[in-house]
Steps between C-alpha positions, in 0.01 A plus 500: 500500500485172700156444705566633853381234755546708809310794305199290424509304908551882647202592343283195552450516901346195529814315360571534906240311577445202296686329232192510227476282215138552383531799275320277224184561822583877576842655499657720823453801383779764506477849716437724241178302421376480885571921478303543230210356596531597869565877386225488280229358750646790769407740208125334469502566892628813484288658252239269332504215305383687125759781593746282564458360167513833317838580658619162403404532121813533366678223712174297414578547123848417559384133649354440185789605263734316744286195431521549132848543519539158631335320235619693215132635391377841441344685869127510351484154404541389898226479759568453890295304660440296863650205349610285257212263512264837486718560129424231350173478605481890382610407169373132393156572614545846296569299215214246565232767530633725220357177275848314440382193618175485362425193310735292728889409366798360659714628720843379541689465830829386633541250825632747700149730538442640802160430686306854471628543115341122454192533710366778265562296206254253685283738557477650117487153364193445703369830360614509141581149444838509434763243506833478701769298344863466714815500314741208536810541717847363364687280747649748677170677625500821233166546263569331189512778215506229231131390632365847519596520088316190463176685713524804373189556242221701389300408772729586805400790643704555801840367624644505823855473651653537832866635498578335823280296691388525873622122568785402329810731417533432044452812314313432170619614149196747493699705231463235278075494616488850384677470174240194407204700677573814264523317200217308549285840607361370797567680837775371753432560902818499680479391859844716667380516853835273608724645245473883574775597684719187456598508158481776217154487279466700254128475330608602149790179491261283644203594269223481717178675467402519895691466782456454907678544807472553861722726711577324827698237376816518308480917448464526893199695484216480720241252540159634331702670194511324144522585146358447163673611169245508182635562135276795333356303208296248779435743757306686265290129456447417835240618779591442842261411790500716749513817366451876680609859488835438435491240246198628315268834384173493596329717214183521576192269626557217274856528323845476637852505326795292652823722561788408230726239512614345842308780726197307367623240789507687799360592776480780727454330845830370570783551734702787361711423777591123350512633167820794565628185717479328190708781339755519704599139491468483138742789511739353755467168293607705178805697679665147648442362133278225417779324306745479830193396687441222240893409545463485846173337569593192217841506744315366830239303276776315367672439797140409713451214229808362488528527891176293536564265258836441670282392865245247279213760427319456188501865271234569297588784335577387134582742249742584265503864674424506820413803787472592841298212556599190690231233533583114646379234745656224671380158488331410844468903619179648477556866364319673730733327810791585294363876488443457877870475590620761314257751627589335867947625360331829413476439111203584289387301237196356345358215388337466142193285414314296236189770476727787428604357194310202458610422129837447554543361872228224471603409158851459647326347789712754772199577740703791686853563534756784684555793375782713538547821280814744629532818339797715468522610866532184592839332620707159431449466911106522468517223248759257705284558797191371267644204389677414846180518657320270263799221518411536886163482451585176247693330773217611727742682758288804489584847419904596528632708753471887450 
């Protein structure tokens, strides 16, 4: 069945409102989500937040297998968590303090790393003197397989990738990272918090070892809800900070035992609220069909780039594949101005900058640029009003009328 547009804006109410282009920041979420966690937090009201819980087991449970589901990975083998920054932090510092990193090594990352996922990597090199080595990028933007091969030894002890970056819109070959990551034996973190809901991942094509996502963005969840997938033979290695009742066994004065596989990263003070949000929109997500919502997404993207290109902005998207997002400047408009008059016509965007991904922008020497990112719900108007605005805002007449 073709994706129904007027399905997906019926159930989005604030498609009403605003035309929003910054689901790459947090996507509008559809009813179904807002019900769930609205019905849920009348239920804490109602009759107590740990009873509330205990009548939601079962739809808990579900959240997780939905999750699962998504990524093509077996239910026990995925923890929920408040984030996808509180994922990876859940599993690389499990890793570091189950001994992995003891003795220093290398670890391997592409130009497109996130900020959180690279700031740890500081932080253990300062503590276990390890060394961080970026991959090349080919000329159009993607990591550069050929110079992982040539990286790739006995002393690498990590590698990174991000599917799709936060600031420009290429989606890397990270297939072909997990096929040299397995061979080689050395574990592959997959960075998916932009990819999740925009384009089909499944963990057991793309070979990965550990995966992380957040909820509010593409999958329309809410904000404070992320995700963390773990295969069974590292769980089992690592020891995650932060652990409590749920995540562990106290034994007796001096012993614990860390719960199997990925319950070994959770935690029990969390909004269960958020998390059957969570379920719901990776369930609504599912039942549209990520593949039409891949179609349609790449559809706008597509048209966005060749739109602005069209009015003199500079793209900087790259890519052989591309995604939702749309990142460019134009020459003698600050971003942030540009940003300005489209919130002023009622469009929401953001802008991207150098210290969120700090490898790639600087080297490029792209301090901050727009960036646009529709998602299915979306329409061909939203994205002519976007690019009519910022030729108006080129030719400095201001915003256009309505």
């Amino acid at each position: 069945m073709p994706l129904d547009l007027n399905r997906l804006r019926a159930d989005t109410p604030g498609c009403d409102g605003v035309a929003h282009l910054n689901n790459a920041g947090s996507a509008l979420p559809p009813t179904c989500v807002v019900d769930a966690v609205v019905a849920h937090t009348l239920l804490e009201a109602s009759m107590g937040g740990y009873e509330a819980e205990a009548a939601a087991a079962e739809a808990l449970e579900a959240a997780h297998a939905s999750v699962a589901r998504l990524v093509g990975v077996d239910r026990l083998d995925v923890a929920l968590t408040q984030s996808d920054t509180a994922s990876w932090a859940k599993a690389f510092w499990g890793l570091a303090l189950g001994g992995w990193f003891t003795g220093g090594g290398r670890v391997i990352v592409d130009r497109t790393a996130y900020n959180s996922h690279y700031l740890s990597l500081l932080q253990a090199r300062d503590r276990f003197g390890i060394s961080i080595e970026a991959i090349d990028s080919t000329d159009d933007g993607s990591l550069d397989v050929d110079d992982l091969d040539r990286r790739l030894d006995g002393t690498v002890r990590l590698v990174t990738a991000t599917h799709v970056g936060t600031h420009r819109g290429l989606v890397n070959p990270v297939a072909d990272v997990g096929a040299r990551t397995r061979a080689a034996g050395v574990p592959f973190f997959l960075d998916a918090c932009q990819s999740a809901g925009q384009l089909p991942i499944d963990m057991g094509t793309i070979g990965c070892d550990v995966a992380t996502g957040t909820g509010r963005k593409f999958l329309r969840g809410p904000r404070g809800t992320g995700w963390l997938f773990v295969a069974p033979e590292w769980s089992e290695r690592m020891r995650p900070p932060g652990i409590d009742g749920v995540s562990a066994t106290w034994l007796d004065e001096n012993s614990y035992a860390l719960k199997d596989r990925a319950q070994r990263f959770e935690e029990f003070e969390t909004s269960y609220a958020a998390r059957l949000g969570l379920g719901a929109a990776v369930d609504y997500a599912l039942d549209i069909g990520i593949e039409l919502i891949a179609d349609r997404v790449n559809q706008l993207a597509e048209g966005l780039r060749r739109a602005l290109v069209a009015i003199g902005a500079d793209v900087h998207d790259g890519g052989t594949q591309r995604s939702a997002i749309v990142t460019f400047t134009v020459k003698g408009h600050d971003p942030l101005s540009i940003r300005e008059s489209l919130t002023t016509a009622g469009i929401n965007v953001s802008v991207t900058q150098a210290p969120w991904a700090r490898l790639d922008m600087e080297q490029r020497g792209v301090m901050a640029a727009v960036r646009a990112s529709p998602h299915a719900y979306n329409t061909e108007d939203e994205i002519a009003r976007l690019v009519d605005t910022v030729r108006h805002h080129i030719e400095g007449h201001g915003s256009p009328a309505g």
